[in-house]
N, C-alpha and C positions, 0 to 999 in steps of 0.2 A: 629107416633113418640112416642114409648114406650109404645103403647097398649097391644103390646105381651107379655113387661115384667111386665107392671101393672097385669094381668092375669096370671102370673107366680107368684109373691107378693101373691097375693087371695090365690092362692095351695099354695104358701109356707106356709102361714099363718094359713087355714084351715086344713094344717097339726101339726100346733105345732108350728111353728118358729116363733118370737118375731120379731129378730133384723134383720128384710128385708125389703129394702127400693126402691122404683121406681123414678129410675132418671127422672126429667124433660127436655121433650128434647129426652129419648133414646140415639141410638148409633151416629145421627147426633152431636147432643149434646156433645157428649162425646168426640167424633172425634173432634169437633169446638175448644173445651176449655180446653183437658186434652190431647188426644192423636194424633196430625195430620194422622200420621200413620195409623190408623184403618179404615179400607174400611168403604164404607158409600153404604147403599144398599136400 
């Protein structure tokens, strides 16, 4: 639940980028509270 994008956050980060954030939750999360629509995998 959002490990792949917290380690995506790390390379963004270790690249340069500032304003990249790791949802809590991931895409379950996201699906639950923002967008029913979005497969849940």
């Amino acid at each position: 639940m959002g490990g792949r994008s917290a380690k995506a956050v790390q390379q963004l980060q270790a690249s340069g980028f500032r304003k990249v954030w790791n949802l809590a939750g991931g895409i379950t999360r996201w699906s639950d509270d923002v967008d029913p629509s979005t497969p849940k995998y």
